[in-house]
SELO-321687 format. One record per atom (N, C-alpha, C): residue in one letter; x, y, z. Coordinates in steps of 0.001 Angstrom, whole numbers, plus 500000, padded with zeros to 6 digits. Atoms other than C-alpha are relative to their C-alpha. Example, Ala and Ser with C-alpha at 12.3 -4.5 7.8 and 13.67 -1.06 7.14 Angstrom:
! SELO-321687
A500890498810500000 A512300495500507800 A500900501200500000 S499180498810499940 S513670498940507140 S499230501090500730 
***
This chain:
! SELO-321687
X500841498822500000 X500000500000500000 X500890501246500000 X499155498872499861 X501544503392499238 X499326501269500944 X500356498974499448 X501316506056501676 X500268501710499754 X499903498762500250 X500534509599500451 X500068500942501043 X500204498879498648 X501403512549503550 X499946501032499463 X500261498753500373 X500075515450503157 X500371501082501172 X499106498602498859 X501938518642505136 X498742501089499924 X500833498827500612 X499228521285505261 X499796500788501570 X499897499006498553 X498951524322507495 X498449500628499777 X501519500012500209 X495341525061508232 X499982501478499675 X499871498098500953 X496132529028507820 X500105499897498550 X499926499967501585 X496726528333504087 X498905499817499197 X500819500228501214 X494514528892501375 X500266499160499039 X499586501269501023 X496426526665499198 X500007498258500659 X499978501252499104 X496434523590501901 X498793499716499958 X501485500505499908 X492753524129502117 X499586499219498172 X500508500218501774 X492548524022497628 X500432498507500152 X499296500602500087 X494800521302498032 X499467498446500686 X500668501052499322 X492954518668500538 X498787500182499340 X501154500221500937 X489776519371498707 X500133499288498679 X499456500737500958 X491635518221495531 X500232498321500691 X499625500975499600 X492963515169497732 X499030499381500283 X501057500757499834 X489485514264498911 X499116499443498793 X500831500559501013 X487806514117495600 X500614498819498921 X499542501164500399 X490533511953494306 X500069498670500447 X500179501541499236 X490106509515497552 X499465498945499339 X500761501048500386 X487634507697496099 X500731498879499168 X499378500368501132 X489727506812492847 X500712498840500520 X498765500894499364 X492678505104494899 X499986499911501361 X500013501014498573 X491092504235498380 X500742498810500150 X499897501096499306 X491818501023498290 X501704499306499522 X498565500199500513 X495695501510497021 X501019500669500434 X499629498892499652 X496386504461498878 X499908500485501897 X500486499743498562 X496523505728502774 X500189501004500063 X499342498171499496 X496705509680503545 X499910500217501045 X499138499629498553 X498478510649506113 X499512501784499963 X500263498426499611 X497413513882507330 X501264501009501028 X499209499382499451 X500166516180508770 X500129500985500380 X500160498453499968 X499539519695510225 X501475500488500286 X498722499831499947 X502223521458510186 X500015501676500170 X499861498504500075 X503251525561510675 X500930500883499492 X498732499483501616 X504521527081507455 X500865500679500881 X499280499128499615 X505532530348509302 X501456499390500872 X498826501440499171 X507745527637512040 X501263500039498731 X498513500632500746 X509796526197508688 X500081501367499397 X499313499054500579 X510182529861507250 X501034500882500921 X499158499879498798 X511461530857510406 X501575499551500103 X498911501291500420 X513895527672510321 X500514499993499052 X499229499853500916 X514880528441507313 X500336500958499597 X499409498798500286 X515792531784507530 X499224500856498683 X500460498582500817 X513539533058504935 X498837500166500222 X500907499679499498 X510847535045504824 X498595499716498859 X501365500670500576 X507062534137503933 X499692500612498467 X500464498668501580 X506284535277500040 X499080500628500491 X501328499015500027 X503389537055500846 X500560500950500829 X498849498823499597 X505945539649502810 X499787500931498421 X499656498992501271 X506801540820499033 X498452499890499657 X500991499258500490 X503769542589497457 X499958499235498538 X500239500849501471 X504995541275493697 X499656498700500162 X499760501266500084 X505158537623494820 X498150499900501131 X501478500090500033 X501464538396496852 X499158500363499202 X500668500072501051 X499905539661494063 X500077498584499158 X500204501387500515 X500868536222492358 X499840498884500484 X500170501095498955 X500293534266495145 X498030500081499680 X501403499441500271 X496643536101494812 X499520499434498687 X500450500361500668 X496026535346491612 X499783499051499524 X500014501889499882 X497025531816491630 X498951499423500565 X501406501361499273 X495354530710493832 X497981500713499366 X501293499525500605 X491883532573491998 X499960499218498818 X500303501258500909 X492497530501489076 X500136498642499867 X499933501382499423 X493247527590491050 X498596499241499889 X501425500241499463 X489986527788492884 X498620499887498903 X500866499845500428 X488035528647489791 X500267498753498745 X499172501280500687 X489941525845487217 X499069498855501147 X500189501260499671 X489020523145489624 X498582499619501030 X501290499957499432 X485700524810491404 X500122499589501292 X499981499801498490 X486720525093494895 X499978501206500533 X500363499102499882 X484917527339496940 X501251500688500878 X499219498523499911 X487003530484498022 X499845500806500983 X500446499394499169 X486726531918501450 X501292501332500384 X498974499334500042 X489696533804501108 X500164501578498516 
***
């Protein structure tokens, strides 16, 4: 059985797009597949790694922004963000 872990920080808008994607694929490969759920706290490893969060820079949140809008709208996950 292969085990898929998923790292996701519940502050993230992309962790949330991202397990919604992972749930609607469950079905597909339940019975081949185990997900591991992992919370985890981005800010923690940016910390730890000495750099700082993109959404700091303005250019790299504007494309953080827009990504994820044609993420959400590409794959029809709702958008509370």
């Amino acid at each position: 059985m292969t085990i898929v872990e998923f790292f996701f920080d519940i502050r993230s808008p992309f962790s949330r797009v991202q397990h919604e994607l992972l749930q609607r694929q469950l079905g597909h490969w339940k019975s081949m597949t185990q997900l591991r759920m992992t919370p985890v706290l981005i800010r923690k490893m940016f910390e730890a790694s000495g750099n700082p969060s993109p959404a700091l820079n303005p250019a790299k949140l504007t494309y953080l922004s827009r990504d994820l809008a044609m993420v959400t709208d590409y794959y029809k996950v709702f958008r509370r963000y």
